[in-house]
C-alpha positions in Angstrom: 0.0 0.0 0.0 1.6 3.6 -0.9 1.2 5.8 1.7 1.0 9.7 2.7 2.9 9.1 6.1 5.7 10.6 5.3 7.2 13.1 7.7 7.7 16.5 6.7 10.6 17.1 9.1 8.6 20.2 10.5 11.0 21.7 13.0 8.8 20.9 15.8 9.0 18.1 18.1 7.4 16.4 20.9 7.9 18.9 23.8 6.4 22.0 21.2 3.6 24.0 22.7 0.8 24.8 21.0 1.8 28.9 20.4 4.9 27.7 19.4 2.9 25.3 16.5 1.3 28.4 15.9 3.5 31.0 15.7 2.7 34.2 14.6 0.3 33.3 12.0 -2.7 35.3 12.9 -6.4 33.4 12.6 -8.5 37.1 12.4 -12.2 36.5 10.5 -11.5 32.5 11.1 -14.5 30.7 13.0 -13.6 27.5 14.9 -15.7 25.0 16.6 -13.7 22.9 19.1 -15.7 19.6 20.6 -14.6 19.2 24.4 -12.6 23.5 24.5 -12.8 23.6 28.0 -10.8 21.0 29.4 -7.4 19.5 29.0 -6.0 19.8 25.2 -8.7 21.0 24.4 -8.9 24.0 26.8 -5.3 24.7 25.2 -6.5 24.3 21.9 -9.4 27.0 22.4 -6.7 29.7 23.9 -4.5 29.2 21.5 -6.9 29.9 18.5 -8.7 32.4 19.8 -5.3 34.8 21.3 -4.4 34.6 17.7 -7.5 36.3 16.5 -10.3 33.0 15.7 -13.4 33.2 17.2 -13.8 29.6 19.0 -17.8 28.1 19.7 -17.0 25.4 22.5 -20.0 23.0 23.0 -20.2 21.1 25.6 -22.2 18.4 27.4 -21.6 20.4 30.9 -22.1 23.9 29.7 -21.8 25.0 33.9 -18.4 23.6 33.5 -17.3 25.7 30.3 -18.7 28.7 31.5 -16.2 28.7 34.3 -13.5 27.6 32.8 -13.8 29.9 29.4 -15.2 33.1 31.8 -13.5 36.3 30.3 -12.4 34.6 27.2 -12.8 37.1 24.2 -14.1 35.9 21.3 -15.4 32.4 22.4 -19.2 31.0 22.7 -19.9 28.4 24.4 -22.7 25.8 23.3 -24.6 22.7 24.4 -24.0 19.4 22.8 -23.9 16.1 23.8 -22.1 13.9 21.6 -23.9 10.0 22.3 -26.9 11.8 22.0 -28.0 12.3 18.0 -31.1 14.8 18.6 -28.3 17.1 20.3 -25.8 16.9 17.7 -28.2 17.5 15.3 -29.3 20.6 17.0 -26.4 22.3 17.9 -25.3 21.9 14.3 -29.1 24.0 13.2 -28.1 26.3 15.3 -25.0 27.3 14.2 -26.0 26.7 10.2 -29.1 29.1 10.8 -25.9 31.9 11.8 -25.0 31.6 8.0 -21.4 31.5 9.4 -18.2 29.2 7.2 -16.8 27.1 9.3 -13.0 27.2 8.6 -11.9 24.9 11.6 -13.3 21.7 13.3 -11.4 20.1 15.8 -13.6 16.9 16.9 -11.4 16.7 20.1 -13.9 15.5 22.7 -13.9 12.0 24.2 -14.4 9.4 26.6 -11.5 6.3 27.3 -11.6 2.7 28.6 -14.6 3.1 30.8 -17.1 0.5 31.7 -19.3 -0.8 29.6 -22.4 1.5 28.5 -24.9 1.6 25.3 -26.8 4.6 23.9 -30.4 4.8 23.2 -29.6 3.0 19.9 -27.7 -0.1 21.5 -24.6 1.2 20.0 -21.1 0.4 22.4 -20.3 4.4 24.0 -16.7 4.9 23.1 -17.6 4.2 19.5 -20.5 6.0 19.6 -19.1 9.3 21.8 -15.7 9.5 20.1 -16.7 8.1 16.4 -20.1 8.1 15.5 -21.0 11.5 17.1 -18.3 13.3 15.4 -19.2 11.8 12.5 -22.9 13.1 12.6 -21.3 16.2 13.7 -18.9 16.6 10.9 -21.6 15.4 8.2 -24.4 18.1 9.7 -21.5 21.0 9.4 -20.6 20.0 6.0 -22.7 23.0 4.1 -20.3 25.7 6.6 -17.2 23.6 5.9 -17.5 23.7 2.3 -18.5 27.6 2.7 -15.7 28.3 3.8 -13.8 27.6 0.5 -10.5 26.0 2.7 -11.1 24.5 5.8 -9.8 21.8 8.0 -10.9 19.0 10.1 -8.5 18.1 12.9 -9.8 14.6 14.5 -8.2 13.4 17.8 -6.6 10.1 18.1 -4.7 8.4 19.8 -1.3 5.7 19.6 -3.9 3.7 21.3 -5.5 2.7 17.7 -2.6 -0.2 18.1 -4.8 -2.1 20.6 -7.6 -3.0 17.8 -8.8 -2.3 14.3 -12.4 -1.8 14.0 -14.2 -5.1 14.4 -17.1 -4.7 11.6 -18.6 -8.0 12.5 -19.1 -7.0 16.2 -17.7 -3.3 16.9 -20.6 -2.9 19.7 -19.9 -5.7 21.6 -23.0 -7.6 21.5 -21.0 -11.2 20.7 -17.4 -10.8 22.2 -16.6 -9.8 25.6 -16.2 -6.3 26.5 -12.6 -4.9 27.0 -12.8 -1.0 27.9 -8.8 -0.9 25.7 -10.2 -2.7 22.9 -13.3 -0.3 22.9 -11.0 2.7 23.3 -8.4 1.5 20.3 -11.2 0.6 17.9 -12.9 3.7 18.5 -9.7 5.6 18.1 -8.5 3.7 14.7 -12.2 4.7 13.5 -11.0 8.7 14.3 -8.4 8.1 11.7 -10.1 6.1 9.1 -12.6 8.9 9.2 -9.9 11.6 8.7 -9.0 9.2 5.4 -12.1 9.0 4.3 -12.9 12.7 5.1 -10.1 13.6 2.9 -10.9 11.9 -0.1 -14.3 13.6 -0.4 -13.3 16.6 0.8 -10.6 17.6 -1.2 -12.2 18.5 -4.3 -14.7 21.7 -1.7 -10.9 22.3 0.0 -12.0 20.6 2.9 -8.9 18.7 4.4 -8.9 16.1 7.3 -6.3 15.3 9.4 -5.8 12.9 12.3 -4.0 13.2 15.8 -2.2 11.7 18.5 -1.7 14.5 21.3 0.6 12.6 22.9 0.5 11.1 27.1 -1.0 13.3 28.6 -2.5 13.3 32.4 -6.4 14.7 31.5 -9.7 14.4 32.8 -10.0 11.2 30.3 -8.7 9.1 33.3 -11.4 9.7 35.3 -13.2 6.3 34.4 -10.0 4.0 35.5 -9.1 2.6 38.6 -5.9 4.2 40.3 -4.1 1.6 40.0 -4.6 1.5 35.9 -3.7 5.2 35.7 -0.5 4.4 37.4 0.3 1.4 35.1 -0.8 3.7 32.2 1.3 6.6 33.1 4.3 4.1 33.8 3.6 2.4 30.1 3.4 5.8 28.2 6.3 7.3 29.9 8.4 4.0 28.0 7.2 5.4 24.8 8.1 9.0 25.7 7.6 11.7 28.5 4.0 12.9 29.5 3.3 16.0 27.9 1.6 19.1 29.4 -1.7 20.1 28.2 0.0 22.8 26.1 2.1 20.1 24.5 -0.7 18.1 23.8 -2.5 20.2 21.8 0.2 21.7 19.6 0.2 18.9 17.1 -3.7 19.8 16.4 -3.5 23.6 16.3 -0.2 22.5 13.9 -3.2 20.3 12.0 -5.5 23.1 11.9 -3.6 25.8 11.1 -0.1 25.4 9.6 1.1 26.2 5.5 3.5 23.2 5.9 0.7 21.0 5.6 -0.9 23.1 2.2 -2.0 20.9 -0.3 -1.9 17.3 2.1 -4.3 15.4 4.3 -5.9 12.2 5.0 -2.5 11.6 7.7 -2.1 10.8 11.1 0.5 13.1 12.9 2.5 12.9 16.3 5.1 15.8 17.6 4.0 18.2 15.1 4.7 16.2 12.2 3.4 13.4 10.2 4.1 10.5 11.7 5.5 7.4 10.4 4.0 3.7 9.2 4.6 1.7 12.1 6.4 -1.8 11.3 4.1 -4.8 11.2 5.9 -6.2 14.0 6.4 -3.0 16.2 6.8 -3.6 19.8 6.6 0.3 20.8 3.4 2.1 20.1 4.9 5.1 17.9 3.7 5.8 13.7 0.2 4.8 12.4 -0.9 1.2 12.1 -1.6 0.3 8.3 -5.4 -0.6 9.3 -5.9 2.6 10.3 -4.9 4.2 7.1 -6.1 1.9 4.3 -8.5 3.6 2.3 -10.3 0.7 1.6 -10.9 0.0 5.4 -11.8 3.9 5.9 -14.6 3.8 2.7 -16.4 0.7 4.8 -16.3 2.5 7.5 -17.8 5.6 6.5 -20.8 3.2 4.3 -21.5 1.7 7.7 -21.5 5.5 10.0 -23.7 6.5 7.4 -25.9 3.4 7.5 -25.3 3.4 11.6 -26.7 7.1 12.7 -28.7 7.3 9.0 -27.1 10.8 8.1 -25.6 11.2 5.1 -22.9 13.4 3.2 -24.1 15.5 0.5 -20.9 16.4 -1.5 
């Protein structure tokens, strides 16, 4: 399979904040929508957009929450939206269509990892349906303001935890197998990146490019649903691969995504430490670079027939 992972050598690195992805290019008359802006990377994600000029809407499933962390912010609205829950995907999107806005950035950061086992109204397993399917209603719903805004980018977090499992399209809610909350969590994250391939390909020809993310370790409220002891033997495991990052850290690689020229003209990749990342080996023993399921276009076009056919909302190119 040829492949687009091939590192650009950015300059940046693994310890690069998010201003320093940035730099000084300035984001004035941009409008952003960041999923999850008011915690963790994706608190850092919103400041960093918005002190270089965007205007950032943050929705949120705990808007009491966003208020008091984005209090004072200028240029930032924050929104309700619940991800698992369709009805409120679909109407936060109305509402921000009906403002006749483009939308030049979305950055489908919010998530949930490796907690216990929970369904949505539909049935459907709640990592897959929080981190991939809801995005993907999302993403499809925005589609009219993305293509308005004649260039715009979709920035979808990952994770290096795609290695623990492809997406299981025989059983990827867990009605058959046992339940593994890291088996969830890496099929729901490979499905993050085979939607930024398959995003891509239909996006290129409105200038709509998609790009996927690994942040990096990072200590976040995403813990909250493991036991101490796995967040120690998590910590312990990433810090093999390389150090935790900071928040700030964490989110440079997607403001880098969102925003940077180096990346003109590409998507459809998965990138680390502000750069593209690498194929990782077959064989590989240490989490780093993109799996090949996670990239092949064949894999992320039966994906996206099966979202579509899953939450029954469809692109219109």
């Amino acid at each position: 399979m040829t492949t687009k992972q091939q590192p650009l050598n950015s300059g940046f690195g693994a310890t690069t904040t998010a201003r320093e992805a940035l730099g000084n290019t300035r984001l004035d008359g941009t409008v952003a929508i960041v999923t999850g802006g008011y915690a963790g990377i994706g608190l850092e994600t919103t400041r960093a957009l918005q002190a270089a000029g965007a205007t950032v809407i943050v929705p949120a499933r705990t808007p009491d929450k966003a208020r008091a962390a984005l209090a004072g912010w200028e240029r930032v609205e924050q929104e309700q939206l619940d991800l698992i829950d369709p009805a409120s995907v679909d109407a936060f999107a109305s509402r921000f269509l009906a403002s006749g806005r483009p939308l030049h950035l979305l950055i489908n950061n919010a998530g949930v990892m490796a907690g216990p086992l929970r369904r949505d109204a539909r049935g459907f397993e709640s990592q897959f349906a929080t981190n991939h399917l809801g995005h993907f209603q999302l993403t499809a719903r925005l589609w009219p303001a993305l293509k308005q805004a004649n260039g715009a980018r979709v920035v979808c977090l990952s994770s290096r935890g795609h290695f623990f499992s492809g997406v299981d399209f025989e059983d990827p809610f867990f009605q058959q197998r046992p339940y593994d909350p890291w088996v969830a969590y890496g099929q729901s994250k490979t499905a993050n990146i085979l939607f930024a391939v398959g995003l891509d390909a239909r996006g290129e020809a409105h200038r709509v490019r998609a790009f996927a993310v690994h942040p990096g370790g990072i200590l976040t409220e995403l813990v909250r649903s493991m036991p101490e002891e796995e967040v120690r033997a998590s910590i312990e495991n990433s810090n093999k691969i390389e150090p935790l990052k900071t928040p700030e850290q964490g989110a440079a690689t997607t403001v880098w995504c969102a925003t940077s020229p180096q990346l003109a003209g590409k998507g459809g990749v998965y990138c680390e430490n502000v750069d593209i990342a690498v194929m990782a080996p077959t064989d590989a023993t240490v989490r780093r670079g993109v799996k090949d399921f996670a990239v092949d276009p064949k894999r992320a076009d039966r994906l996206w027939t099966a979202s579509e056919a899953w939450t029954g909302v469809r692109f219109n190119p």
